[in-house]
N, C-alpha and C positions, 0 to 999 in steps of 0.2 A: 072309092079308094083314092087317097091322096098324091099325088105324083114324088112327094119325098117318101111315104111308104114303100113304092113302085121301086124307086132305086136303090131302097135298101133292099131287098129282093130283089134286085141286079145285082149288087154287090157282091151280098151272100153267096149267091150261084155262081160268079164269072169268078170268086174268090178261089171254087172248089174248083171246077169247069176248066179252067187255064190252064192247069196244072197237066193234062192229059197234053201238051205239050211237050212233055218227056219223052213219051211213049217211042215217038221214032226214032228209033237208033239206037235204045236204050240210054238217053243222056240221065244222070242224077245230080242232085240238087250236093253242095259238099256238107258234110254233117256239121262243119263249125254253124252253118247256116242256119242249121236245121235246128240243132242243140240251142244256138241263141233265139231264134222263135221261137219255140219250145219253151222257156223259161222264162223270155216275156210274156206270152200270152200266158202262160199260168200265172204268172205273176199280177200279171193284169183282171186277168179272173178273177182272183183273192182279193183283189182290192174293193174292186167293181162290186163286187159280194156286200161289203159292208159300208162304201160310201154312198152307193146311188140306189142298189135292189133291198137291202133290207128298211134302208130308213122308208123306203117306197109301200113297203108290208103297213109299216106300221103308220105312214103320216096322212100318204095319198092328197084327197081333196079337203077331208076333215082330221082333223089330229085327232077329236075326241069320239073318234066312231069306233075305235076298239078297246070298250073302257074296261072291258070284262075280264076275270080272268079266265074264264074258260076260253075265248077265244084265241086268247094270248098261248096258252096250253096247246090248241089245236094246230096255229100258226107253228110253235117249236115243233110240235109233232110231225108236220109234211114233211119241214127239215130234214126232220132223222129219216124219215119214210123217202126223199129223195138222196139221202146218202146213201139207202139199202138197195133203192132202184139199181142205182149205181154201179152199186157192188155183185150184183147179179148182173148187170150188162157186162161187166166185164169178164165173166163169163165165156160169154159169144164173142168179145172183140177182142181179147186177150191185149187190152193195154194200150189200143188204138188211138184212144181219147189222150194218152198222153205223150203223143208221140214216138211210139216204138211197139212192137208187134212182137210177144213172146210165142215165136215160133215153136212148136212142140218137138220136132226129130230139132233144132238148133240150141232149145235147151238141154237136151239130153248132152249135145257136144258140149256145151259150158259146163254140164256139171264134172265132163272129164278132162275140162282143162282148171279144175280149181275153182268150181263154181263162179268162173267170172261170168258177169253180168252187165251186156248190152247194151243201151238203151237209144241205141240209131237207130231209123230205120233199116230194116231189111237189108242189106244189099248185095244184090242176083240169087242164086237157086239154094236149097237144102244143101248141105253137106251129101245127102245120101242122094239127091236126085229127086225129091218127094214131091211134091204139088202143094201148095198150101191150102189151108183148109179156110175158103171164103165167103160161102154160104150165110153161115152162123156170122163171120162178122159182117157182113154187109147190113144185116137185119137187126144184129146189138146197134150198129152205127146210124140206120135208120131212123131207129127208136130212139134211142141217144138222140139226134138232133132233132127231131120232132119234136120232142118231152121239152129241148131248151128253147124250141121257137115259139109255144104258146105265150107264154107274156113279155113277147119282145114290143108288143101294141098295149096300153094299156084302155080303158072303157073311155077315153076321150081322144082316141086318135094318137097320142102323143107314144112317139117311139123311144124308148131307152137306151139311149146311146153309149150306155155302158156295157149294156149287155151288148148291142148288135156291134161295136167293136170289139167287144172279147170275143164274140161268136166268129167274128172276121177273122181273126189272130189265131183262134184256137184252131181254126180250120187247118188252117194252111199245112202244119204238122202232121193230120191226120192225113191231110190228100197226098202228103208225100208218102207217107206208110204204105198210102191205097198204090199209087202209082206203082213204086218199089214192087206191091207181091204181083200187082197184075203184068209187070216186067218179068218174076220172078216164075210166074206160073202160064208163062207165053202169052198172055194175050193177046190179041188186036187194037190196032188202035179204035174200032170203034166199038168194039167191048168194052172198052176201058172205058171211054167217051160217056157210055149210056148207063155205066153202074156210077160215074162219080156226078154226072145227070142225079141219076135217081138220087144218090146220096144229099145233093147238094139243093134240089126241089123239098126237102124232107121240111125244115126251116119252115121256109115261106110257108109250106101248106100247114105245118103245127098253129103258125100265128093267124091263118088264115082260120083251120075251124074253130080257134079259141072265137076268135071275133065275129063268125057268122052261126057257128053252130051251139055254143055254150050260152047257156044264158048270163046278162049281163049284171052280174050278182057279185058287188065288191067282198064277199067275205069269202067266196069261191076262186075269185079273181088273187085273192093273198093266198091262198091254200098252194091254188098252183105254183106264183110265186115262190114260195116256200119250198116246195118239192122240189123245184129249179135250183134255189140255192141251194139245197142242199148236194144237188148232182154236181153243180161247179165247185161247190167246194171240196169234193172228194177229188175230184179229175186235177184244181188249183193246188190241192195240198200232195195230192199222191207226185205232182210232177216237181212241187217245191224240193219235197223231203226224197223223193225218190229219184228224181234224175240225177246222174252222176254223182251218185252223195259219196261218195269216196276220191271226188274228186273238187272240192269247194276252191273256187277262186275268185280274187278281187274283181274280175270281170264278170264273173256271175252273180257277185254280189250288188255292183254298180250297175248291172240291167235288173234285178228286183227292185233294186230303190227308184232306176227310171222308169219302170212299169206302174209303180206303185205314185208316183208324182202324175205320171200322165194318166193314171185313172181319177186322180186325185181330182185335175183339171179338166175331164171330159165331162161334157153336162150332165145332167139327169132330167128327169120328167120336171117341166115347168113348173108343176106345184109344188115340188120339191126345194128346187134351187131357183128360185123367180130370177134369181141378180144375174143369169146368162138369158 
């Protein structure tokens, strides 16, 4: 295993891992914060989507190795098959992946104040006093980042730095969520510690059985791919079109376009882009 691998699996982790730094005292992050990483990293998502992971599907090492169209067929079909993932995990995380957490007894009180609609994380207890229900999402969010860690490596070593920076970015939002309910539903700090542990091990180890456990089969190696983009573009699009969409401003406008520039300039796998 390569030592630029290694740190990207420090990253990943200590990206999620830090965050459990809230924990004492109950400090939280301010939602303008949270709101603007939130709409960068989807936005970055979206981009990353279509300038470094799909052209990746389809160019790889040889351009002319998916000349078929059945394959072509099967490639869109993980797509949709990873947008459905998707949509079933959320589910279990109730919206986690896009930074905000539709809490069950807190929508009930939105829909008596005018059905307004949230979309900060959590912050402190239920209206009624309830517990939040964390089980189920811990295990959507599991599966969620495992599912995006397998082709963060591709079959030459080479890391996609598109993805493991969105994966960076996209974190950050989700572990504030996590923080928030495990403040929200008393935890400890080192309950908090070893569930945003587990959360944040999830990554590394997706990318890790893809490259030791699967066999190394380029037309298997795009499927996954494909079931991936299709998961980030549901999380990039749900957070584009659905975060504060009743609230559109030139500042949110002007961090999509800087999101979308600096995915624009972030590499991709050397066979792709040779000129970095």
């Amino acid at each position: 295993m390569s030592t630029t691998l290694i740190f990207a699996y420090i990253l990943i982790i200590v990206g999620i891992v830090a965050w459990v730094a809230l924990i004492p005292g109950s400090r939280q992050v301010g939602p303008k914060f949270t709101s603007a990483i939130t709409i960068f990293g989807g936005a970055f998502l979206f981009a990353s989507c279509f300038i470094n992971l799909v052209p990746h599907i389809f160019l790889g090492d040889d351009p002319n190795r998916f000349v078929t169209p059945n394959i072509h067929f099967k490639i869109a079909a993980s797509v949709m098959v990873g947008f459905l993932i998707q949509l079933l995990l959320e589910q279990l995380t109730r919206g986690a992946e896009h930074g905000h957490n539709h809490c069950p007894c807190c929508e009930e009180e939105n829909e008596a104040h005018e059905h307004h609609h949230s979309h900060l994380p959590h912050q402190g207890h239920c209206h009624n006093g309830a517990t939040h229900p964390m089980t189920g999402l811990i295990i959507g969010l599991c599966i969620h980042a495992f599912l995006e860690g397998m082709p963060l490596v591709d079959l030459d070593g080479d890391i996609h730095q598109g993805l493991l920076y969105g994966i960076v970015l996209h974190n950050i939002p989700i572990s504030l969520v996590l923080v928030s309910l495990f403040i929200a539903n008393r935890y400890g700090f080192w309950r908090s510690f070893w569930l945003l542990a587990l959360f944040a091990v999830m990554t590394p180890l997706g990318s890790l059985c893809n490259l030791y456990l699967l066999p190394p089969n380029e037309t298997l190696q795009s499927l996954i791919m494909g079931v991936v983009v299709g998961i980030l573009l549901h999380v990039s699009v749900n957070i584009l079109f659905d975060h504060d969409h009743n609230n559109f401003t030139l500042p949110k406008f002007l961090l999509i376009i800087l999101a979308f520039v600096a995915a624009y300039f972030t590499p991709g796998c050397p066979e792709i882009y040779p000129v970095f």
